[in-house]
N, CA, C and O of each residue as an XYZ file, in Angstrom:
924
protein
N       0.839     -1.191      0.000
C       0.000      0.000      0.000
C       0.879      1.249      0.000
O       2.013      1.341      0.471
N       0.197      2.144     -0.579
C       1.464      3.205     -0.903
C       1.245      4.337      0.134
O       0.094      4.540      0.520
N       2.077      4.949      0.525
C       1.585      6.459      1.701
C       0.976      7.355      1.298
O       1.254      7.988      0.279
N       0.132      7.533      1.964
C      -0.470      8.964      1.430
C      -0.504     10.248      2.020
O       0.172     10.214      3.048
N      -1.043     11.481      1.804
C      -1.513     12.532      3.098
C      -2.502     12.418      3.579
O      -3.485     12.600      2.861
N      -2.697     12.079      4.963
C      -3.517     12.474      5.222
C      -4.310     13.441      6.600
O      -5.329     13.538      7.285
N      -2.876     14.041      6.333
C      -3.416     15.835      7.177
C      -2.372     16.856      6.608
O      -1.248     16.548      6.211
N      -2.847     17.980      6.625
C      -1.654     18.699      6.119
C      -2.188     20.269      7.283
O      -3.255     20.515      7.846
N      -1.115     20.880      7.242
C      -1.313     22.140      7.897
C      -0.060     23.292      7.630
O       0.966     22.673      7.914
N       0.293     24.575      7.247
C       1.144     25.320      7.144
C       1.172     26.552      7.747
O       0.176     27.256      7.913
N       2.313     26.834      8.085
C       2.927     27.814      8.861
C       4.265     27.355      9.486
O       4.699     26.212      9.626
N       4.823     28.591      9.837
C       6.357     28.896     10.395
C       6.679     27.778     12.024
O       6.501     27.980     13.226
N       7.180     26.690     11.268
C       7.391     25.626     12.435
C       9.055     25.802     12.462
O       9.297     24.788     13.117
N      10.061     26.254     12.262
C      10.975     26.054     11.939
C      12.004     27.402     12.831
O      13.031     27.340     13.507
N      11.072     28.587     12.387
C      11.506     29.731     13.052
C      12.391     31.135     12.164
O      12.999     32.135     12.546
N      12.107     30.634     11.046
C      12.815     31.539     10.012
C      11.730     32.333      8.973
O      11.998     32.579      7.796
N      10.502     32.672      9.614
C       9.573     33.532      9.410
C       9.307     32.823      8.340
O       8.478     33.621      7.903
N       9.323     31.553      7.142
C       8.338     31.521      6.322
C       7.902     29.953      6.603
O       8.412     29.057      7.276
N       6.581     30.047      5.676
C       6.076     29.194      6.368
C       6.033     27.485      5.581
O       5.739     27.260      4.407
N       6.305     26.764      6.320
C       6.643     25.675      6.565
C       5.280     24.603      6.038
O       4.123     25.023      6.070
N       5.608     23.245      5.583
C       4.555     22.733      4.927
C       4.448     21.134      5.788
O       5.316     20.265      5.702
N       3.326     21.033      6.510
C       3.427     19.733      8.002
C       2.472     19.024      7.075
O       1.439     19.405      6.523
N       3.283     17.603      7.069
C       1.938     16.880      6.669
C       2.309     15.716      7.989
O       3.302     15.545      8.697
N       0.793     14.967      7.879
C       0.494     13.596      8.050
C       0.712     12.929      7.186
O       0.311     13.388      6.116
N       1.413     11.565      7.112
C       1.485     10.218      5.988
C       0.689      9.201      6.487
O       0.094      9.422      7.542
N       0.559      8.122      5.935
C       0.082      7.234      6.367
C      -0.712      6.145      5.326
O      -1.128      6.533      4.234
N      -0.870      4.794      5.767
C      -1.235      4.129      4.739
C      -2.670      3.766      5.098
O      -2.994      3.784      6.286
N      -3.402      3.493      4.318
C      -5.203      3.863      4.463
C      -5.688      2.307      3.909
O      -5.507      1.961      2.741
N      -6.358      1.395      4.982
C      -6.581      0.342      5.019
C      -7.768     -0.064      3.894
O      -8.930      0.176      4.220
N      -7.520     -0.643      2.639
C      -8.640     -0.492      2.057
C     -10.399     -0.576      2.752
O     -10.791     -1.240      3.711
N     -10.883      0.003      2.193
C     -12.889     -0.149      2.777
C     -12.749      0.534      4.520
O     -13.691      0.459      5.309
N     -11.643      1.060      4.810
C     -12.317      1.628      6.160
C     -10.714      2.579      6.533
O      -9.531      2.478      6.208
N     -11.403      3.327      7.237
C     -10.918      4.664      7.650
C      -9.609      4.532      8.591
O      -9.035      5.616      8.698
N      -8.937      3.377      9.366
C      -7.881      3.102      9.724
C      -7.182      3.586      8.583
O      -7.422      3.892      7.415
N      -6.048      3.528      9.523
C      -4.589      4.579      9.238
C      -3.526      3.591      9.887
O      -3.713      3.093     10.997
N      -2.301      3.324      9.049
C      -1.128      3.088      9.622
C      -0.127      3.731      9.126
O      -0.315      4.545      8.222
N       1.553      3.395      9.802
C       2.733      3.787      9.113
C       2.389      5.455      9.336
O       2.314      6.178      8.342
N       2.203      5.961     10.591
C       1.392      7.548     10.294
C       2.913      8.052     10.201
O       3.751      7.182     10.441
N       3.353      9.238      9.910
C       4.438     10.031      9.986
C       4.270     11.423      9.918
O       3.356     11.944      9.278
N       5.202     12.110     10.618
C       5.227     13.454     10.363
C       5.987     13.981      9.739
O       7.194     13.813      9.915
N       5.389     14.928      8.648
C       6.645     14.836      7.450
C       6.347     16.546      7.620
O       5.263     17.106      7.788
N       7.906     17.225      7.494
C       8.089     18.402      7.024
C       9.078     18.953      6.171
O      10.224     18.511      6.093
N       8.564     20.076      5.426
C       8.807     20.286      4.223
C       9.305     21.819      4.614
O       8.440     22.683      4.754
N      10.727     22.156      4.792
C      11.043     23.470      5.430
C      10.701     24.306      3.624
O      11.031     23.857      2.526
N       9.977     25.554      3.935
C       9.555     26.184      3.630
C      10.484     27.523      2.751
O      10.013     28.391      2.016
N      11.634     27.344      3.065
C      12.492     28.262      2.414
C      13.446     27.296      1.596
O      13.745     27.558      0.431
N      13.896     26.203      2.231
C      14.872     25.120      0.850
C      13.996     24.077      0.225
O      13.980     23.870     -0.988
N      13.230     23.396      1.146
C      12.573     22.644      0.435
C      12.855     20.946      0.803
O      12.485     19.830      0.439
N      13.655     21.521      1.658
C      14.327     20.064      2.271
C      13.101     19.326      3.127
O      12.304     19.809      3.931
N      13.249     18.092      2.681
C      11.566     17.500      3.807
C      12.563     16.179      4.802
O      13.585     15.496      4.742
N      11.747     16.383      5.399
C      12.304     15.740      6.826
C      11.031     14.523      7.339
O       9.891     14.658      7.783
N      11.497     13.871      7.164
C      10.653     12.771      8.194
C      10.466     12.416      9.458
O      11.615     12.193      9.839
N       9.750     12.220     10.357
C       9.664     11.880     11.656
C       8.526     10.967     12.057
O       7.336     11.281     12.056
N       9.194      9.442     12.505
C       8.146      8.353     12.400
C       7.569      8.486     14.294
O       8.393      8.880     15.120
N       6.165      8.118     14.726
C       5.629      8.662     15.594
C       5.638      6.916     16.020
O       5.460      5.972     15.250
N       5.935      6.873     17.643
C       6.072      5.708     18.368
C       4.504      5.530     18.205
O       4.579      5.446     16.979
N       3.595      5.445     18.367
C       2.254      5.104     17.850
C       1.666      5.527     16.642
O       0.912      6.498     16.597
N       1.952      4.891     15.723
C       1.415      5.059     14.190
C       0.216      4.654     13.388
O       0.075      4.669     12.165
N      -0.475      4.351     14.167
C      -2.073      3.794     13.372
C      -2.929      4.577     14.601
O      -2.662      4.954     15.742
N      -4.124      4.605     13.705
C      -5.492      5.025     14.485
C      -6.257      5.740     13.110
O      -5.893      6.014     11.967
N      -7.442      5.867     13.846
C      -8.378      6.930     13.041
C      -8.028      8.005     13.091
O      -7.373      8.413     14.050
N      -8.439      8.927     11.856
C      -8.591     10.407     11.568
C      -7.784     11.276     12.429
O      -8.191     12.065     13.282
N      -6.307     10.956     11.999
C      -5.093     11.671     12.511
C      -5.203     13.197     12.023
O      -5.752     13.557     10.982
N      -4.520     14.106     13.060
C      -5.308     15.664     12.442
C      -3.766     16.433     13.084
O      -2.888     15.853     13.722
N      -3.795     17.679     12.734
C      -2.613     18.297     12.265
C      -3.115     19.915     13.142
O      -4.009     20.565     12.600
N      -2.534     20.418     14.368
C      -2.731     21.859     15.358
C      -1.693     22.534     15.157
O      -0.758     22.146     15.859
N      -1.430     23.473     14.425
C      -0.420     24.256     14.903
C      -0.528     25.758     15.347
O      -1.187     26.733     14.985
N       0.508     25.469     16.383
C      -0.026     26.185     17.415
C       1.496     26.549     19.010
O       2.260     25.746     19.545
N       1.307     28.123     19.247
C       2.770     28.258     19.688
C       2.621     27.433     21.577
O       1.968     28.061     22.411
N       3.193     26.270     21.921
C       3.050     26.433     23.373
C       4.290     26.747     24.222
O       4.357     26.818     25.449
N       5.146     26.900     23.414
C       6.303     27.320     24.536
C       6.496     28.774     24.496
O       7.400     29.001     25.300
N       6.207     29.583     24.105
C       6.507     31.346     24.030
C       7.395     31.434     23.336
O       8.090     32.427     23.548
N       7.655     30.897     22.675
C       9.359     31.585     21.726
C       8.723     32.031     20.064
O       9.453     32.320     19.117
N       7.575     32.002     20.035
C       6.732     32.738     19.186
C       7.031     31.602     17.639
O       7.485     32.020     16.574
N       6.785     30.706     17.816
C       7.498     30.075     16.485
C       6.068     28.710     17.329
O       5.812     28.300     18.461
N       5.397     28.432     15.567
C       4.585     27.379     16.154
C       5.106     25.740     16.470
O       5.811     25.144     15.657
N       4.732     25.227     17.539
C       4.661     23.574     17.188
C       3.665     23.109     16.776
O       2.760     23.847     16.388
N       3.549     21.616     16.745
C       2.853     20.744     16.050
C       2.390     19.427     17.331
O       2.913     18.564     18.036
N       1.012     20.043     16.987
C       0.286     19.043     17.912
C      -0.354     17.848     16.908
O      -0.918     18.164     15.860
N      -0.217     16.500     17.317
C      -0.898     15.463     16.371
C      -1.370     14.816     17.322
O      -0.958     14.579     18.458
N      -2.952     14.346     16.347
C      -4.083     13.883     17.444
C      -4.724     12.578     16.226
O      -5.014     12.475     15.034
N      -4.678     11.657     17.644
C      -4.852     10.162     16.721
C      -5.836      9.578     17.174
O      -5.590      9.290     18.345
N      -7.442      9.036     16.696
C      -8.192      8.512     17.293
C      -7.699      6.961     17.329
O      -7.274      6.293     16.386
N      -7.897      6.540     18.824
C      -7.690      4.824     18.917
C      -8.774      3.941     18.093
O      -8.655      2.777     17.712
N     -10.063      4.992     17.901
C     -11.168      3.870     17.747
C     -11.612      2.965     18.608
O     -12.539      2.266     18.201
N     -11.097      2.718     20.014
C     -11.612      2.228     20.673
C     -13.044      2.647     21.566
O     -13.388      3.818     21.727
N     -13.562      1.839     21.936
C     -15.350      2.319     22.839
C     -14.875      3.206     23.738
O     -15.718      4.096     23.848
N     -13.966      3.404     24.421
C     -13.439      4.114     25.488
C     -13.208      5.920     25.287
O     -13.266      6.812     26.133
N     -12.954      5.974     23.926
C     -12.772      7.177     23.146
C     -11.337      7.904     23.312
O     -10.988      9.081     23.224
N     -10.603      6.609     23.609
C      -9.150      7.508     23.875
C      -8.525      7.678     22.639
O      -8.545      7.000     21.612
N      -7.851      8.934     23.005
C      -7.236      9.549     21.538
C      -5.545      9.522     22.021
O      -5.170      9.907     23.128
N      -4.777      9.070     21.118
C      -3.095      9.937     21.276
C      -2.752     11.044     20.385
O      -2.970     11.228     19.187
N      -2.002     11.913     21.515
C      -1.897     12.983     21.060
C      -0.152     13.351     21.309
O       0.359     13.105     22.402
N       0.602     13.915     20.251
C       2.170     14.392     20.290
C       2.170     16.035     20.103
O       1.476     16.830     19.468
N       2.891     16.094     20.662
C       3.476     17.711     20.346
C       5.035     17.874     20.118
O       5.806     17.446     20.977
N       5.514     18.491     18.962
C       6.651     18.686     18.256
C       7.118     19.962     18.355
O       6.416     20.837     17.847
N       8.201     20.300     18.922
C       8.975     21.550     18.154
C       9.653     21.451     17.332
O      10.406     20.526     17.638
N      10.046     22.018     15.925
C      10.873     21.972     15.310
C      11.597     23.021     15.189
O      12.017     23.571     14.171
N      11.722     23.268     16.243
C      12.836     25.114     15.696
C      14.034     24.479     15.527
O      14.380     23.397     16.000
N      14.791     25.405     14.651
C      16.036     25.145     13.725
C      16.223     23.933     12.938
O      17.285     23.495     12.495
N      14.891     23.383     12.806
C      15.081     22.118     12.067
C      15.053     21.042     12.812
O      14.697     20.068     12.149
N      15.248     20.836     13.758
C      15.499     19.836     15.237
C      14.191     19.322     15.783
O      13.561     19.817     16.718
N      13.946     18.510     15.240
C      12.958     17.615     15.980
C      12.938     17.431     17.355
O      13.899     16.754     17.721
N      11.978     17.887     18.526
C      11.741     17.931     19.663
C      10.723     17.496     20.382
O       9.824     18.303     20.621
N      10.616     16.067     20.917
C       9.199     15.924     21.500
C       8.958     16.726     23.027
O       9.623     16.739     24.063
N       7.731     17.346     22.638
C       7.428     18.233     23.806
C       6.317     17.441     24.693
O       6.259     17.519     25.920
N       5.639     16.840     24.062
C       4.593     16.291     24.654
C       4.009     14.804     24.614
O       3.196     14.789     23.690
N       4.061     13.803     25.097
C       3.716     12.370     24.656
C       2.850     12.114     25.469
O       2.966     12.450     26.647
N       1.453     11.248     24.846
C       0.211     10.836     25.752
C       0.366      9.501     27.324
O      -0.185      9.276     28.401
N       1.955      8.738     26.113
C       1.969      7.927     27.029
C       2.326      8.501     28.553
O       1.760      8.235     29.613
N       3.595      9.484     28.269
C       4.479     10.192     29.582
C       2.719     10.160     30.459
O       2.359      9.381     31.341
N       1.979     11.204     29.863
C       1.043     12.409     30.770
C      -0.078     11.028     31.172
O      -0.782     11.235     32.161
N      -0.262      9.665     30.457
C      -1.009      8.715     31.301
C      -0.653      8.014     32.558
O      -1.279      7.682     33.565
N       0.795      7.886     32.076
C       1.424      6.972     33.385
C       2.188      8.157     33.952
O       3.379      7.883     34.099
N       1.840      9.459     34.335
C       2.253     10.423     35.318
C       1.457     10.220     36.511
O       1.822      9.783     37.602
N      -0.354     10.830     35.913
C      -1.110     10.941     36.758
C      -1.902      9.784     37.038
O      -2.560      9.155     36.210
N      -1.786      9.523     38.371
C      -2.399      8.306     38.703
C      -3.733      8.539     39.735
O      -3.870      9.505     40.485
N      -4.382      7.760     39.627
C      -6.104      8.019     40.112
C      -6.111      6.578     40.905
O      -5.441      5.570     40.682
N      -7.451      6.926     42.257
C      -7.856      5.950     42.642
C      -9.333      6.382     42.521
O      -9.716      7.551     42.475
N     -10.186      5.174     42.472
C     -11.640      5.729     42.270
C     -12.428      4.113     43.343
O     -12.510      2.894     43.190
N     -12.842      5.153     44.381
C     -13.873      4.374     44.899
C     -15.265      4.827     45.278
O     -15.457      6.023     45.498
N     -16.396      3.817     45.382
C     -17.416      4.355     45.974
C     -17.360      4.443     47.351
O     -16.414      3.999     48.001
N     -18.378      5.025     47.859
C     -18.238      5.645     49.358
C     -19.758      5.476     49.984
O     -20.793      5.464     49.319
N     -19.647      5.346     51.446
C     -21.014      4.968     51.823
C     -22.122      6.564     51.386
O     -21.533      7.554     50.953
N     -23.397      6.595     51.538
C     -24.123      7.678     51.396
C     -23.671      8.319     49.773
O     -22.901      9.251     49.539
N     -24.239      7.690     49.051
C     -24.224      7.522     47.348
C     -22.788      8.484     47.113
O     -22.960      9.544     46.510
N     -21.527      8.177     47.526
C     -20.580      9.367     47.221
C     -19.761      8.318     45.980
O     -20.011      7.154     45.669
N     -18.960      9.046     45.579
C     -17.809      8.507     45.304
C     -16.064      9.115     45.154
O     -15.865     10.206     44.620
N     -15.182      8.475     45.557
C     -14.239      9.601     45.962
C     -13.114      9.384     44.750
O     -12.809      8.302     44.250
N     -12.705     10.377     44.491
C     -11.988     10.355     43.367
C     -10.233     10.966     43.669
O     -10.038     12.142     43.361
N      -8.964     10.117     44.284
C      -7.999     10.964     44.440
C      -6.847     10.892     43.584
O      -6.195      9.860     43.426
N      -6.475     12.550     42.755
C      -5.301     12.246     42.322
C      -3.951     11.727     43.227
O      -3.405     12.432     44.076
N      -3.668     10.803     42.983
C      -2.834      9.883     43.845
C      -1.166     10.842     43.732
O      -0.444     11.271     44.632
N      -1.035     10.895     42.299
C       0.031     11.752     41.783
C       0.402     13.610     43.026
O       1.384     14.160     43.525
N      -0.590     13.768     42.978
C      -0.865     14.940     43.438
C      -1.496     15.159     44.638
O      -1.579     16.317     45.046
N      -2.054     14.056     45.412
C      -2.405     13.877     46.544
C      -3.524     15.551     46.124
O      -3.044     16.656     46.378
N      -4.790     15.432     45.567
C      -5.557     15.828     45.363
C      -7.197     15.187     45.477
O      -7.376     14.127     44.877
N      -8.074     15.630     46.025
C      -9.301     14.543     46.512
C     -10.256     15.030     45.872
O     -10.137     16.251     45.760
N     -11.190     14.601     45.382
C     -12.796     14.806     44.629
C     -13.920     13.933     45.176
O     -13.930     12.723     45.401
N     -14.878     14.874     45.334
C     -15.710     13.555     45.871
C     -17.050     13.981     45.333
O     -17.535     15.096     45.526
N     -17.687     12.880     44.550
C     -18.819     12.981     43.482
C     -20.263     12.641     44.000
O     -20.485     11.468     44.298
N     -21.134     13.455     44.114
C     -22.529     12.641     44.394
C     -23.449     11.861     43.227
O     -23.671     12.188     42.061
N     -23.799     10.955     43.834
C     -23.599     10.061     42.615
C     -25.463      9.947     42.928
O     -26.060      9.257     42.101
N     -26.309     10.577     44.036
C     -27.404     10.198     44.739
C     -28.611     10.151     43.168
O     -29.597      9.423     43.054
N     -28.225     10.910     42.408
C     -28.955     11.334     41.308
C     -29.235     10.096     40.395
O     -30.080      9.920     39.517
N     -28.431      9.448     40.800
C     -27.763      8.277     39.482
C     -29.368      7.169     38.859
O     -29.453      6.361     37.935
N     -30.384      7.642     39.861
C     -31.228      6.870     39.588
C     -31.273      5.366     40.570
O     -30.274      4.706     40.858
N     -32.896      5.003     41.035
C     -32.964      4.333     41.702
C     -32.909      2.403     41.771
O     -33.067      1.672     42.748
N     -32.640      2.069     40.407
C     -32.025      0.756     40.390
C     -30.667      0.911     40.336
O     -30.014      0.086     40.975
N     -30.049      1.800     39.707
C     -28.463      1.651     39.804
C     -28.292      1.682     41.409
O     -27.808      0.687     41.947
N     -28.642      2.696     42.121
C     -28.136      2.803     43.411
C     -28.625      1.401     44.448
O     -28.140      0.876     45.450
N     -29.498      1.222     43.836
C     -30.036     -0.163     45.119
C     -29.387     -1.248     44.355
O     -29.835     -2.322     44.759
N     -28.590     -1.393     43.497
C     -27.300     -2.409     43.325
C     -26.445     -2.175     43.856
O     -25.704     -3.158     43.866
N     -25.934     -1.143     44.511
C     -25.033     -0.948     45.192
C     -25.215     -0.737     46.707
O     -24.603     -1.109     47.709
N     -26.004     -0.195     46.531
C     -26.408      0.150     48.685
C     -27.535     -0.445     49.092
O     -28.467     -0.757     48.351
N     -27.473     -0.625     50.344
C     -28.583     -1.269     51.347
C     -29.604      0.031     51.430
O     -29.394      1.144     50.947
N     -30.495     -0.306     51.998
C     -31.416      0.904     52.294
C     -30.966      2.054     53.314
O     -31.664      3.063     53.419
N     -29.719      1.886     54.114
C     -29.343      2.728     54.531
C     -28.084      3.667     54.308
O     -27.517      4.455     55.066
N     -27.830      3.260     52.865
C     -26.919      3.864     52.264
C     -25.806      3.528     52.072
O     -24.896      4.028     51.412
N     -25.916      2.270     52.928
C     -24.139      2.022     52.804
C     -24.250      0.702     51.695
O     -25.161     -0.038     51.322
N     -22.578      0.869     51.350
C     -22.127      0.005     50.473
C     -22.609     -1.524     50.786
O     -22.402     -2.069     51.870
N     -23.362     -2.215     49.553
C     -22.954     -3.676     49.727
C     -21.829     -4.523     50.199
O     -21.822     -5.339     51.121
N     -20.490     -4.024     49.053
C     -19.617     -4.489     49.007
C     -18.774     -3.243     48.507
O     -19.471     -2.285     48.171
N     -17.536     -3.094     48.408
C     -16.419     -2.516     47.915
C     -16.603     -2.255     46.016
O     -16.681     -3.100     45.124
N     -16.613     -1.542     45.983
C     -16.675     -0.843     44.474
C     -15.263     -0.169     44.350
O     -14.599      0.412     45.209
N     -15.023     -0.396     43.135
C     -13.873      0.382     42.181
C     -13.697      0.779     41.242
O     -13.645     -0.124     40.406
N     -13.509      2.053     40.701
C     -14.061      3.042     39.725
C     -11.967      2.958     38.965
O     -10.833      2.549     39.212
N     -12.886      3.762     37.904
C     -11.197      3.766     37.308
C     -11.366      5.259     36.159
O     -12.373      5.344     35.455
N     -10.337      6.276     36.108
C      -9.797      6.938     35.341
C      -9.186      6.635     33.807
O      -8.018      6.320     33.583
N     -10.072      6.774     32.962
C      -9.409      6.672     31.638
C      -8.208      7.285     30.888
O      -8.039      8.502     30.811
N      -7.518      6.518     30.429
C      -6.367      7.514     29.998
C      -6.836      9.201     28.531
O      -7.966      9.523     28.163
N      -6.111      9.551     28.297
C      -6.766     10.888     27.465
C      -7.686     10.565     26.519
O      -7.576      9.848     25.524
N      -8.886     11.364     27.077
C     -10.029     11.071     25.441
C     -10.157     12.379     25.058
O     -11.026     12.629     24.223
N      -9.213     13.618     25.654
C      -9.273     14.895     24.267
C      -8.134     15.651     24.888
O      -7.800     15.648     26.073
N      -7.567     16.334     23.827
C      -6.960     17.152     24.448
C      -6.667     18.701     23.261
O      -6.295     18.726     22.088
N      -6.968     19.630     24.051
C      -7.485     20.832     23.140
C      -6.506     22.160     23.085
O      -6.446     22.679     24.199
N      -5.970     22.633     22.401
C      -5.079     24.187     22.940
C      -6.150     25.367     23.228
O      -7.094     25.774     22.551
N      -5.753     25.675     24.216
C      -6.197     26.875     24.706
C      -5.793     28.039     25.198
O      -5.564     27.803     26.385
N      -5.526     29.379     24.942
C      -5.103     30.551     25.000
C      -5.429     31.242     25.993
O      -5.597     32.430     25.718
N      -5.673     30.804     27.638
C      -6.533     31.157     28.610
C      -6.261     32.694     29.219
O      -7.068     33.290     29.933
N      -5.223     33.109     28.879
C      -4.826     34.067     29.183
C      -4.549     35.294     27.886
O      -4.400     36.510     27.763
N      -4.579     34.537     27.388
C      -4.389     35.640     26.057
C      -3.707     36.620     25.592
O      -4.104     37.743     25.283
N      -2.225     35.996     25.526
C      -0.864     35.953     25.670
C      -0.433     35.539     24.194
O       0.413     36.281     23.695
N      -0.884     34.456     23.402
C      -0.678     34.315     21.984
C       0.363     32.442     22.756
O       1.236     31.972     22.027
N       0.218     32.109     23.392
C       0.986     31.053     23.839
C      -0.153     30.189     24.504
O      -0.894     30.675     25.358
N      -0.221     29.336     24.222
C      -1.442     28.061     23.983
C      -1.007     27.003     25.394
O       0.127     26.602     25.655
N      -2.249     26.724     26.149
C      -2.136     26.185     27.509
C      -2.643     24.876     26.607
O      -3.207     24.907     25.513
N      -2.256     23.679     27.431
C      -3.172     22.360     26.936
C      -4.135     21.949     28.173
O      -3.787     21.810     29.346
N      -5.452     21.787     27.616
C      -6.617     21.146     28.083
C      -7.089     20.212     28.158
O      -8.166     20.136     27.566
N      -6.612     18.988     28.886
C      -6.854     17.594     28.661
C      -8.210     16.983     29.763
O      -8.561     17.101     30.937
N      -8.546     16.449     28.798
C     -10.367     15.609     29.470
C      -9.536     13.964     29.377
O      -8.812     13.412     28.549
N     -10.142     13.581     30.792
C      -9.876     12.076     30.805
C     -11.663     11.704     31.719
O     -12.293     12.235     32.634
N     -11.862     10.553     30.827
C     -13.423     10.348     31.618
C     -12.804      9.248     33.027
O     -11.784      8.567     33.134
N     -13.908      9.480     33.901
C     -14.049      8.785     34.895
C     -15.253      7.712     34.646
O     -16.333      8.011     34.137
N     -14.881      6.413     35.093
C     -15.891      5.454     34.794
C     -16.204      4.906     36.123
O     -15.293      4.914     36.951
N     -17.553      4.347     36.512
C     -17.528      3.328     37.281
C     -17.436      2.396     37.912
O     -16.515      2.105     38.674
N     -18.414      1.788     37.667
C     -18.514     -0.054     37.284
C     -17.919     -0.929     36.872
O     -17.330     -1.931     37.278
N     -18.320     -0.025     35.258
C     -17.791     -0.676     33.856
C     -17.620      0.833     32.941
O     -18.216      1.850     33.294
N     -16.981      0.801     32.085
C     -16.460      1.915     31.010
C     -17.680      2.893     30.519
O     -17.537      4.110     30.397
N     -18.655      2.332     30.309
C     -19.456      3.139     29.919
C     -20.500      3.757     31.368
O     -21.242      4.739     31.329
N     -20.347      3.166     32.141
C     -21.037      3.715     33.405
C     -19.894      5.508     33.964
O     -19.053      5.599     34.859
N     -20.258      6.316     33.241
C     -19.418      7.381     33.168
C     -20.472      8.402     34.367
O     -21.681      8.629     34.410
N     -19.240      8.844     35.276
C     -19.264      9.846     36.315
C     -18.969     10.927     36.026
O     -19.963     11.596     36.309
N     -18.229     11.563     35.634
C     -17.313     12.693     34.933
C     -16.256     12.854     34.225
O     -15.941     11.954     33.446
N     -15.537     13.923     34.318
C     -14.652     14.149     33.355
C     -13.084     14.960     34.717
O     -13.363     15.879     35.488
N     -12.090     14.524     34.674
C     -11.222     15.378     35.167
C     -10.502     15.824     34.232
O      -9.757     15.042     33.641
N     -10.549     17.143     33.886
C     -10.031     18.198     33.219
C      -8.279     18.874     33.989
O      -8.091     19.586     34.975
N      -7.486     18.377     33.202
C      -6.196     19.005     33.519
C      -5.578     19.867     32.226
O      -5.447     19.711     31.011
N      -5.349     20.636     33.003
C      -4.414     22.110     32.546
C      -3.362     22.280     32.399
O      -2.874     22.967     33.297
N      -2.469     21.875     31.402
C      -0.917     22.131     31.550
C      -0.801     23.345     31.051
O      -1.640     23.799     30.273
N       0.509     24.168     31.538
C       1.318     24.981     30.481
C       3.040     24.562     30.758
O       3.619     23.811     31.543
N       3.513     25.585     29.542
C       5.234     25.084     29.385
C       5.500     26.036     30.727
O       4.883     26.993     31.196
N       6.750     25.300     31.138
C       7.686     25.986     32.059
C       9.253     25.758     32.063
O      10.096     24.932     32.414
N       9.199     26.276     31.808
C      10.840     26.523     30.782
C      11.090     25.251     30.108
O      11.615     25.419     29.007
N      10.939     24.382     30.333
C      11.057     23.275     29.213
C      10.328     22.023     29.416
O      10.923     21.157     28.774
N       9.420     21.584     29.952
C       8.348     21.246     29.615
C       6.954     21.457     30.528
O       7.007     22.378     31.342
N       5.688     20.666     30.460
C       4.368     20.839     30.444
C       4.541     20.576     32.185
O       4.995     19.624     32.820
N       4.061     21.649     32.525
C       4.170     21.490     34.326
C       2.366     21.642     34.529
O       1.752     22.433     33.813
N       1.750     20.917     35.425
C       0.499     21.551     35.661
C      -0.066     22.341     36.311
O      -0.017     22.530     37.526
N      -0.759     22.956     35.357
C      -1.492     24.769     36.255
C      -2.282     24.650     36.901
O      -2.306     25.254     37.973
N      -3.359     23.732     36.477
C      -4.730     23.744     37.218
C      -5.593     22.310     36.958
O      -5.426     21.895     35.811
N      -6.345     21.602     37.663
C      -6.733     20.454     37.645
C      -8.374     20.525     38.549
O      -8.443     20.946     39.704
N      -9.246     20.172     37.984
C     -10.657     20.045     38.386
C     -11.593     18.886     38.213
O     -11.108     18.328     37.229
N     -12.353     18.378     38.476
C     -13.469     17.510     38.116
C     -15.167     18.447     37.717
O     -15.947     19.137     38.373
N     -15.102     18.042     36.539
C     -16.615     17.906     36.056
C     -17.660     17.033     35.682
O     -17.774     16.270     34.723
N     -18.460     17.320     36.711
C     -19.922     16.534     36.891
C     -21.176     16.608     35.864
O     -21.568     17.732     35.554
N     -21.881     15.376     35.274
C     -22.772     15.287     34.528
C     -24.055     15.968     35.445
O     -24.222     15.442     36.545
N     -25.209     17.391     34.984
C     -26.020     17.553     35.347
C     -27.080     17.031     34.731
O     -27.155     16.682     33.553
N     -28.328     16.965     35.996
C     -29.434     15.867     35.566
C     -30.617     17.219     35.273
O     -30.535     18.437     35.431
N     -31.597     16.399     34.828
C     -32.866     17.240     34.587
C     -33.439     17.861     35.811
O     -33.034     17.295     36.826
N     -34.235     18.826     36.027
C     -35.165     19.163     37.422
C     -36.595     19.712     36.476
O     -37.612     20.090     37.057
């Protein structure tokens, strides 16, 4: 099967004010939308010289192409975002600098999964507690809403637990640039779902905030968001 493009994006990745030509490669599985062999190919913009760069995870769906400045040195990188296709909805995502030509990984999904680590349990009186373990950070979810057969699988009539429940943190299912300050230098916004039970029994979302600090993604800010019900 032969490579093809399939993302492209342009602008000044390089740092010599013109602009630069980023593609996606990749080979396209006949009858369906998988992607392998993905690569990041650049095409410096003033010689013409193209450069290859093969990505430690190279297949997935509808690989896509951000550029976008996150370290302040006013010169864009390159964010690449790879759907797994899996039910879970996790995506991988890289971030590249290329100033002076120099390939630089700034950002890898695997590093930022096996950084932050989560424990997820239920709790007597419909709670459930959610702690970044990494960060010795605590959340605690009311879950009372959840509806009245889910909860009487789990609790007695007086609220407390049957038995021991264990919830689990998904690794990244988005991750978005954002300009929160509005500075022209791009914060990253990452959503990881929280599950229950089972994967699709979804509680929320913990939303983490990185920005650069002098040389790489330190975190700014970290929250949990809760699904609201009807009234």
């Amino acid at each position: 099967m032969n490579s093809m493009v399939v993302s492209f994006a342009r602008g000044d990745v390089n740092g010599d004010r013109i602009p630069d030509n980023v593609y996606l490669t990749g080979t396209k599985t006949p009858d369906s939308p998988f992607v392998q062999n993905i690569n990041l190919v650049i095409q410096d913009g003033r010689t013409g010289m193209i450069d290859r760069i093969p990505l430690e995870t190279d297949a997935g769906y509808n690989p896509t192409l951000t550029l976008r400045d996150f370290t302040g040195d006013r010169v864009k990188d390159i964010l690449i975002g790879i759907n797994s296709g899996g039910s879970g909805g996790i995506m991988y995502y890289y971030i590249y600098s290329y100033l002076m030509n120099r390939p630089r990984l700034l950002f890898d999904y695997n590093v930022f999964n096996e950084t932050y680590k989560y424990d997820v349990n239920y709790k007597d009186y419909y709670k459930v507690e959610v702690v970044n373990v990494t960060n010795q950070i605590k959340y605690l979810i009311d879950i009372s809403n959840k509806g009245k057969d889910y909860l009487d699988e789990i609790y007695d009539d007086n609220g407390k637990l049957k038995r021991p429940i264990e919830g689990f943190v998904n690794p990244i299912s988005g991750l978005y640039p954002v300009d929160f300050d509005s500075d022209g230098v791009y914060e990253l916004l990452i959503y990881q779902r929280i599950a229950g039970r089972y994967n699709a029994d979804a509680l929320g979302y913990i939303q983490t905030t990185l920005d650069w600090d002098r040389d790489k993604f330190s975190l700014w800010n970290q929250d949990l968001a809760i699904f609201g019900t009807e009234i």
